[in-house]
N, CA, C and O atoms as a GROMACS GRO file, in nm:
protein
  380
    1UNK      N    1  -0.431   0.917  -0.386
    1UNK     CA    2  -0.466   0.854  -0.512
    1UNK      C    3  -0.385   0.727  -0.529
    1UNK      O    4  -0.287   0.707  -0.457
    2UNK      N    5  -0.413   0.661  -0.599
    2UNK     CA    6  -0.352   0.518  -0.676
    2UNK      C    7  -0.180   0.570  -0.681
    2UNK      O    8  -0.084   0.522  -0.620
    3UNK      N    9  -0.184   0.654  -0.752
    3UNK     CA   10  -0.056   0.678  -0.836
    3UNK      C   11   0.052   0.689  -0.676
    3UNK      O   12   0.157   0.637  -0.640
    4UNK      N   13  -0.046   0.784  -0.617
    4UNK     CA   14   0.088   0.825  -0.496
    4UNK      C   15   0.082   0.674  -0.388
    4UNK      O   16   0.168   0.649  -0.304
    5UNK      N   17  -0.010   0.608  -0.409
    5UNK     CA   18   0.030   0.515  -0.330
    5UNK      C   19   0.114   0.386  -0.376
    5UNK      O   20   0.163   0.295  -0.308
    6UNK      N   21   0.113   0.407  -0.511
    6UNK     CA   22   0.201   0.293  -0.571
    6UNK      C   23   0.309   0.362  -0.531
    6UNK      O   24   0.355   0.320  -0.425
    7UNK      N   25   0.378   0.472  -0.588
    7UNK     CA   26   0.444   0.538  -0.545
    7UNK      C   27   0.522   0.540  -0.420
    7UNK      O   28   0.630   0.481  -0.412
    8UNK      N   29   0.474   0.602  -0.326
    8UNK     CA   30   0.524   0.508  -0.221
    8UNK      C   31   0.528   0.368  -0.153
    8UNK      O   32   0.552   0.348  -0.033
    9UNK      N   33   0.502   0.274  -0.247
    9UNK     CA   34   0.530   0.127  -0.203
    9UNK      C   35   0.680   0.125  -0.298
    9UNK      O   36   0.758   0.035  -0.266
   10UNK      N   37   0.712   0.192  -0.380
   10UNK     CA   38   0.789   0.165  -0.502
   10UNK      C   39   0.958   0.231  -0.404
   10UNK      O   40   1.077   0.200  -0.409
   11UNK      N   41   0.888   0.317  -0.337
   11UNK     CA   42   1.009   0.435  -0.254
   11UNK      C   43   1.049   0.287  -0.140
   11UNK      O   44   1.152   0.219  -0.138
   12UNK      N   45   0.933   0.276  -0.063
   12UNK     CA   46   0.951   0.170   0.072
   12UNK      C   47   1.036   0.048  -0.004
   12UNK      O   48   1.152   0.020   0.029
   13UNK      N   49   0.980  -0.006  -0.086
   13UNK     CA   50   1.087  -0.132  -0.143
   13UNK      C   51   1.238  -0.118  -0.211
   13UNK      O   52   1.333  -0.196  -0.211
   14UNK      N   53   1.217   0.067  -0.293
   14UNK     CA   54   1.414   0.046  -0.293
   14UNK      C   55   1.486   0.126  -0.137
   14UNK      O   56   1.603   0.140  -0.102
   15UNK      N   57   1.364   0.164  -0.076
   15UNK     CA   58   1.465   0.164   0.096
   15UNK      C   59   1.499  -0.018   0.145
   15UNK      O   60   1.613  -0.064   0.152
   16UNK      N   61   1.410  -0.074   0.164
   16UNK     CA   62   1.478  -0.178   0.156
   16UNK      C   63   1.563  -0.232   0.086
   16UNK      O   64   1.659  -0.267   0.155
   17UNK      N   65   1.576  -0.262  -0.044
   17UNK     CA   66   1.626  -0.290  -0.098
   17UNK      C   67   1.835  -0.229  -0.073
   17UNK      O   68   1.926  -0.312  -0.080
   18UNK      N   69   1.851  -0.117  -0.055
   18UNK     CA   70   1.920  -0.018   0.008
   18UNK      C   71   1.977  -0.032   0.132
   18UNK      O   72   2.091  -0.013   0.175
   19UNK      N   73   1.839  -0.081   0.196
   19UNK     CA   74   1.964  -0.154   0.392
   19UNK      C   75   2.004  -0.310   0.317
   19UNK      O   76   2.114  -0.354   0.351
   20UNK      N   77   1.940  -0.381   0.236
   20UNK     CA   78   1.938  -0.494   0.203
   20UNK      C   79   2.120  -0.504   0.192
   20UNK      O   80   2.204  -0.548   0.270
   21UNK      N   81   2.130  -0.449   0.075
   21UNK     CA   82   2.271  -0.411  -0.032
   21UNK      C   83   2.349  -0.404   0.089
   21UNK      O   84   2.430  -0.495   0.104
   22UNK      N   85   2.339  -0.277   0.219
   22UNK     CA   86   2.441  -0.221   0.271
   22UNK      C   87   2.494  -0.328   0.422
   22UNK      O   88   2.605  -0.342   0.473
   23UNK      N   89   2.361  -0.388   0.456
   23UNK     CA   90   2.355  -0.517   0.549
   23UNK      C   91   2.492  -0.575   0.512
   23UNK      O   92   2.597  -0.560   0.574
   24UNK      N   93   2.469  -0.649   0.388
   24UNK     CA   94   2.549  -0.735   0.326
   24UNK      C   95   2.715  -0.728   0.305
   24UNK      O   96   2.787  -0.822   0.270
   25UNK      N   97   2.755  -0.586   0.338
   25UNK     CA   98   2.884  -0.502   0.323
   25UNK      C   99   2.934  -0.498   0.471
   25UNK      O  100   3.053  -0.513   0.499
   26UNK      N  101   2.828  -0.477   0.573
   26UNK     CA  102   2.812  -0.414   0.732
   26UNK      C  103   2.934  -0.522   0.776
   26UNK      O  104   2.972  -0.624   0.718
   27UNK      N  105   2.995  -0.441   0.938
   27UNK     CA  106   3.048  -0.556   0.978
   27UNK      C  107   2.911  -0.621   1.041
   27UNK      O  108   2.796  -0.589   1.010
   28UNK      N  109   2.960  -0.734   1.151
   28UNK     CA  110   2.915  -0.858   1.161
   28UNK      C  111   2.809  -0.828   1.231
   28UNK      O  112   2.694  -0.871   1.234
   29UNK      N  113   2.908  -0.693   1.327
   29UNK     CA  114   2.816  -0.614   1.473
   29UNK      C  115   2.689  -0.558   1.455
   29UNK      O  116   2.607  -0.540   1.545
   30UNK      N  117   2.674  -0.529   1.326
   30UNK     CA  118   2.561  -0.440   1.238
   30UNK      C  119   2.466  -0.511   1.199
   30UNK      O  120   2.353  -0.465   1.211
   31UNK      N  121   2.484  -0.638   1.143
   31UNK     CA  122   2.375  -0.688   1.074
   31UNK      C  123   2.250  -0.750   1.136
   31UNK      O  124   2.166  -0.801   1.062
   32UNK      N  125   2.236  -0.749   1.253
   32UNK     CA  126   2.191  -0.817   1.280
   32UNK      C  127   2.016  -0.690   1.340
   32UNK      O  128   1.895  -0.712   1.339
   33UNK      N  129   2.084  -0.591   1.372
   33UNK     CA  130   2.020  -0.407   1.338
   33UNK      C  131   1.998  -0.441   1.213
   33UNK      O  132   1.901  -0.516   1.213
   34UNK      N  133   2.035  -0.425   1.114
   34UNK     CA  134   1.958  -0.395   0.975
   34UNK      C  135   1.867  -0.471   0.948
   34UNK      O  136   1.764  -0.418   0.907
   35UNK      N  137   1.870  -0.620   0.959
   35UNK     CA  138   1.786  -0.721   0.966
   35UNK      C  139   1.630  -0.700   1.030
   35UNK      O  140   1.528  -0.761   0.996
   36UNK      N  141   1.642  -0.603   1.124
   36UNK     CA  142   1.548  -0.578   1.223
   36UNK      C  143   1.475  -0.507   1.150
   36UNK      O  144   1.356  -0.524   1.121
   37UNK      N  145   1.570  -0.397   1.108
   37UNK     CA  146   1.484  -0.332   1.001
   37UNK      C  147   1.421  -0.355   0.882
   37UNK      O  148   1.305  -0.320   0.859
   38UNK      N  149   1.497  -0.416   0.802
   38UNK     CA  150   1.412  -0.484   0.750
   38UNK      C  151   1.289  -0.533   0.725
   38UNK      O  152   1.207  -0.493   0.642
   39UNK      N  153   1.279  -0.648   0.823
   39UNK     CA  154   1.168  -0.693   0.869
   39UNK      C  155   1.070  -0.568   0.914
   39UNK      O  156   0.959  -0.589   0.865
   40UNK      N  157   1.070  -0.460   0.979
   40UNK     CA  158   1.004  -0.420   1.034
   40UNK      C  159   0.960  -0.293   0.848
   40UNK      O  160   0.848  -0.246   0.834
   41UNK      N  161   1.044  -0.274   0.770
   41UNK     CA  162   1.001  -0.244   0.669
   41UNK      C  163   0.954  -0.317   0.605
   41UNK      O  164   0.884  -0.251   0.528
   42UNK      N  165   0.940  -0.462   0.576
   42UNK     CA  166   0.921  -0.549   0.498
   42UNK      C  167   0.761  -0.582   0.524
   42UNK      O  168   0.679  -0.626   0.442
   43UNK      N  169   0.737  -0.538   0.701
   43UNK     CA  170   0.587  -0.543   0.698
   43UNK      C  171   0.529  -0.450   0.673
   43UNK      O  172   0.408  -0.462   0.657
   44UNK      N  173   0.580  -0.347   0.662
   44UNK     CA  174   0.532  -0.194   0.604
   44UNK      C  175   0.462  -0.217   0.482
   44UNK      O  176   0.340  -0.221   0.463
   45UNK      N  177   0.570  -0.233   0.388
   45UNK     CA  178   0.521  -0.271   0.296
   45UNK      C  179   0.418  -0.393   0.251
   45UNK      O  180   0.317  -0.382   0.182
   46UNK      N  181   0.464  -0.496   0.303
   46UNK     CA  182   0.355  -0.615   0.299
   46UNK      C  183   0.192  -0.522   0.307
   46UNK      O  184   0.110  -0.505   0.217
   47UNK      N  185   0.189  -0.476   0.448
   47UNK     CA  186   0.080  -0.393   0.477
   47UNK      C  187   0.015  -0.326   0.349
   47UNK      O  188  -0.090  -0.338   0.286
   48UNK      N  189   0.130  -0.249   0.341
   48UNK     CA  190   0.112  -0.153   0.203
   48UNK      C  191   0.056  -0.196   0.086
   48UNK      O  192  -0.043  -0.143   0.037
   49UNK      N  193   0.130  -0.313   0.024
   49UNK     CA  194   0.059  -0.407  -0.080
   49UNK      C  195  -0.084  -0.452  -0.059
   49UNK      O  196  -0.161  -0.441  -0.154
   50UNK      N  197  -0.125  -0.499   0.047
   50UNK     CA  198  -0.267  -0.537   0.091
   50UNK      C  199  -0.331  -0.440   0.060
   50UNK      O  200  -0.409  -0.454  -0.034
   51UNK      N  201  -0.322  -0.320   0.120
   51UNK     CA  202  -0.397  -0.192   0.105
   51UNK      C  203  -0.411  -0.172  -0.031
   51UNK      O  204  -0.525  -0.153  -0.073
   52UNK      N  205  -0.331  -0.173  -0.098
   52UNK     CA  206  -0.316  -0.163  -0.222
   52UNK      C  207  -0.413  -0.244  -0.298
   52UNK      O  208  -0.495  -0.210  -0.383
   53UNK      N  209  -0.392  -0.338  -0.256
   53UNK     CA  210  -0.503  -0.392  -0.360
   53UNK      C  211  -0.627  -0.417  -0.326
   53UNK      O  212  -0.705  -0.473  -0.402
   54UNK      N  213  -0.662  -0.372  -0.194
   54UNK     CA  214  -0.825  -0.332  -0.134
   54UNK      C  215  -0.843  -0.219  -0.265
   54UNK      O  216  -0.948  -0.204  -0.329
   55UNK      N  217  -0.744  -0.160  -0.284
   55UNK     CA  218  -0.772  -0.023  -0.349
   55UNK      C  219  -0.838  -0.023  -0.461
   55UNK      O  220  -0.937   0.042  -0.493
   56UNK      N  221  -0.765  -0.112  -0.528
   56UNK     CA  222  -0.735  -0.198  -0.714
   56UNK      C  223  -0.947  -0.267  -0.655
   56UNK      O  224  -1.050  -0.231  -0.712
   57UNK      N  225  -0.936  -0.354  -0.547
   57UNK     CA  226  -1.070  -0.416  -0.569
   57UNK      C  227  -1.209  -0.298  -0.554
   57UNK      O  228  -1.301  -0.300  -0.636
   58UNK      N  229  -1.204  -0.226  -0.468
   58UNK     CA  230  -1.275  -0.086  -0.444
   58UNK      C  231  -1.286  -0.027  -0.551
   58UNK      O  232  -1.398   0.016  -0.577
   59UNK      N  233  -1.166  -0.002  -0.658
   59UNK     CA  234  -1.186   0.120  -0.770
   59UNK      C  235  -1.309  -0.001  -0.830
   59UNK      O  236  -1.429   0.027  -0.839
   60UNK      N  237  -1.246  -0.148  -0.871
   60UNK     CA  238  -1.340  -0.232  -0.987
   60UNK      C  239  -1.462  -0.218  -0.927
   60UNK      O  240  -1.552  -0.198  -1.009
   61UNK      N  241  -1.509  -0.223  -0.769
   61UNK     CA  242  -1.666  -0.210  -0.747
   61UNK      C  243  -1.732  -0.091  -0.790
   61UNK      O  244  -1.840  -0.072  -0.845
   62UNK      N  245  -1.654  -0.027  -0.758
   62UNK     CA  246  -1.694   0.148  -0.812
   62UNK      C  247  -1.739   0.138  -0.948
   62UNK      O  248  -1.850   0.180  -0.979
   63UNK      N  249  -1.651   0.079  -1.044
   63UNK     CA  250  -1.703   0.096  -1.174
   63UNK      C  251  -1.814   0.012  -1.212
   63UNK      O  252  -1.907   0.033  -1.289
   64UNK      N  253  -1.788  -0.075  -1.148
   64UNK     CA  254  -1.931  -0.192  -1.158
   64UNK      C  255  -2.065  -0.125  -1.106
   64UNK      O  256  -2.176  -0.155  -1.149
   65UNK      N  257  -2.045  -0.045  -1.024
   65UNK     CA  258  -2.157  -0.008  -0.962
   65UNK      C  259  -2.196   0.124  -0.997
   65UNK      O  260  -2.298   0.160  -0.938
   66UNK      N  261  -2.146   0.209  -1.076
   66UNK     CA  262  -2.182   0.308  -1.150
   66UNK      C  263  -2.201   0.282  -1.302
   66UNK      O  264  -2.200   0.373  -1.386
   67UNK      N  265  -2.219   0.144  -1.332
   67UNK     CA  266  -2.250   0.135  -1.464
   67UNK      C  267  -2.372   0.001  -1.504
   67UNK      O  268  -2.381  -0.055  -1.613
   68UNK      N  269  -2.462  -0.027  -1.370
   68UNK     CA  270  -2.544  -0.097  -1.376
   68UNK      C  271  -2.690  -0.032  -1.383
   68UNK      O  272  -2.791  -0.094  -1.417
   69UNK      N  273  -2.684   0.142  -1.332
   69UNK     CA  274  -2.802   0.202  -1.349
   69UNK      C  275  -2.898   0.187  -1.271
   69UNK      O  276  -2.994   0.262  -1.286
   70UNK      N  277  -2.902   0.071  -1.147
   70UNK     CA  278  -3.006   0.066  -1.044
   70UNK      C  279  -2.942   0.181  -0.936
   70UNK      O  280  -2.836   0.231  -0.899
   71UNK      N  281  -3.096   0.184  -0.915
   71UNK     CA  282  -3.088   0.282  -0.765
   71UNK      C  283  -2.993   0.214  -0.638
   71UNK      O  284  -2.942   0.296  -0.563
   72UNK      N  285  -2.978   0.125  -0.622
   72UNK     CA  286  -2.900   0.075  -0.522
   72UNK      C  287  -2.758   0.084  -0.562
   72UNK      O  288  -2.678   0.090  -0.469
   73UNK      N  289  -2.703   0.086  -0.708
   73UNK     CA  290  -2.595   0.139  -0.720
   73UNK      C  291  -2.554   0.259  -0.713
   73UNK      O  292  -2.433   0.274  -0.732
   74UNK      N  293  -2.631   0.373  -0.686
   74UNK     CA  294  -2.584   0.468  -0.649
   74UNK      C  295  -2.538   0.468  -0.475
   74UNK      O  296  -2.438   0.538  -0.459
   75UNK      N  297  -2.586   0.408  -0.351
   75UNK     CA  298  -2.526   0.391  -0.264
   75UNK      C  299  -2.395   0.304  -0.255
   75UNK      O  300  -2.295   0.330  -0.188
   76UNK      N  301  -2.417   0.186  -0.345
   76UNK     CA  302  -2.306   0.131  -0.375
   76UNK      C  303  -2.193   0.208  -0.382
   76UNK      O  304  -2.109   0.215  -0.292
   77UNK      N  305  -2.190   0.277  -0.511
   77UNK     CA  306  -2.099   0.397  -0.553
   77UNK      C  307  -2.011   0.460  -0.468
   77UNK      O  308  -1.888   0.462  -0.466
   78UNK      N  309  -2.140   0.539  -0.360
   78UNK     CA  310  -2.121   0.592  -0.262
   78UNK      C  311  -2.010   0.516  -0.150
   78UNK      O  312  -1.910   0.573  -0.104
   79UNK      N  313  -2.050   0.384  -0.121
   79UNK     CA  314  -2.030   0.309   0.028
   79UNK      C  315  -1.880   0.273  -0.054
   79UNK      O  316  -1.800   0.255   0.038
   80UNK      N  317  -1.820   0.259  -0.162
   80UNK     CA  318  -1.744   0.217  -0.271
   80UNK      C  319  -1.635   0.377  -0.262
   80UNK      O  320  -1.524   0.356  -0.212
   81UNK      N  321  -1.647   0.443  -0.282
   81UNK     CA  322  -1.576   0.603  -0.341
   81UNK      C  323  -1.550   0.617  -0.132
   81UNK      O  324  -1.465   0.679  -0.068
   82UNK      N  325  -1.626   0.559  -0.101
   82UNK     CA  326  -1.562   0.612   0.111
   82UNK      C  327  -1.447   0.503   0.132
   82UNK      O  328  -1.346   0.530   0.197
   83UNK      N  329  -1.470   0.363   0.066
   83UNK     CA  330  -1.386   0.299   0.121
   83UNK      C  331  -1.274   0.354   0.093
   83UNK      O  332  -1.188   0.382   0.177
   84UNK      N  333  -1.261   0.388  -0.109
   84UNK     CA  334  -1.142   0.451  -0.149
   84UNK      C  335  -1.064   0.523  -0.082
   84UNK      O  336  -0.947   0.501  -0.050
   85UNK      N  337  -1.143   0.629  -0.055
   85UNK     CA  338  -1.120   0.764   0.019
   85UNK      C  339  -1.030   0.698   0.168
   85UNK      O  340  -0.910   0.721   0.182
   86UNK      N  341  -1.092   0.634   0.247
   86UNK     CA  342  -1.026   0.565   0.359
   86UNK      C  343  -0.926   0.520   0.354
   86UNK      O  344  -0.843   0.564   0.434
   87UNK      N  345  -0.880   0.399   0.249
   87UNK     CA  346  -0.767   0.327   0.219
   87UNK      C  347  -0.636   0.422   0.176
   87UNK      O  348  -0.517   0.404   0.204
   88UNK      N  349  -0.713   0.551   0.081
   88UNK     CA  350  -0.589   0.631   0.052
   88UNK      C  351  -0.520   0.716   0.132
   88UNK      O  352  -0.412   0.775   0.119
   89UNK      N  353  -0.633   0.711   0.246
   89UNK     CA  354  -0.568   0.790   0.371
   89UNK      C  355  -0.477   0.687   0.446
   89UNK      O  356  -0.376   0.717   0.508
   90UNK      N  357  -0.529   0.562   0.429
   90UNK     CA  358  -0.424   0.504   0.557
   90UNK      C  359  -0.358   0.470   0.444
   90UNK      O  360  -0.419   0.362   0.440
   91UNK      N  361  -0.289   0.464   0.351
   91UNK     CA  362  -0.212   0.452   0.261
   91UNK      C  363  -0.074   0.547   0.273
   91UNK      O  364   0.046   0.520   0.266
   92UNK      N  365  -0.133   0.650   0.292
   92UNK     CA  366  -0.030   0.812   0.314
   92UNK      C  367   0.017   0.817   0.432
   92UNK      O  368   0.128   0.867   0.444
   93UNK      N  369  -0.053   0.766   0.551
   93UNK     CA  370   0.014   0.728   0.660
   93UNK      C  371   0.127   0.649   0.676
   93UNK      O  372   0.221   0.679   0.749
   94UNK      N  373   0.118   0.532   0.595
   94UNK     CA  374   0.237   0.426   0.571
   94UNK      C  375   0.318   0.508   0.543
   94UNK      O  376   0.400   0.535   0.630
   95UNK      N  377   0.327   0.591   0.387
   95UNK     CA  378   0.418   0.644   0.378
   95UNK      C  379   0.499   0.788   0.418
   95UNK      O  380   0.615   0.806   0.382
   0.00000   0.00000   0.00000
């Protein structure tokens, strides 16, 4: 759902946020490892945000298309409620 995937973008950004802080403390030998990580969380999330808002645009077609009353919006609906369904799966994967 929405909720758990904001959710985990909210978890992924104070983990970063978290190597961010501890980078900054690290000796010299270290930082340059956390950095890596970083980045390699930072596209996680990037990722994550995109998805995210496929999500946000998918729910608005959904509603658009269950409230116009033509027969073609009911496949709409349909082709609309799979993408959802898809995105929230690779959503849960990220996290």
């Amino acid at each position: 759902s929405s909720d758990l995937a904001a959710t985990a973008l909210r978890g992924l950004a104070a983990r970063i946020q978290a190597i961010e802080r501890g980078r900054d403390s690290a000796p010299a030998r270290e930082q340059a490892a956390l950095d890596a990580a970083v980045g390699k969380l930072r596209e996680q999330l990037d990722d994550g945000i995109e998805g995210y808002r496929g999500l946000v645009a998918a729910a608005g077609h959904t509603v658009a298309a269950s409230s116009d009353g033509l027969v073609t919006s009911k496949q709409a609906l349909t082709d609309a409620t799979d993408r959802l369904a898809g995105l929230a799966m690779a959503l849960r994967e990220l996290s």
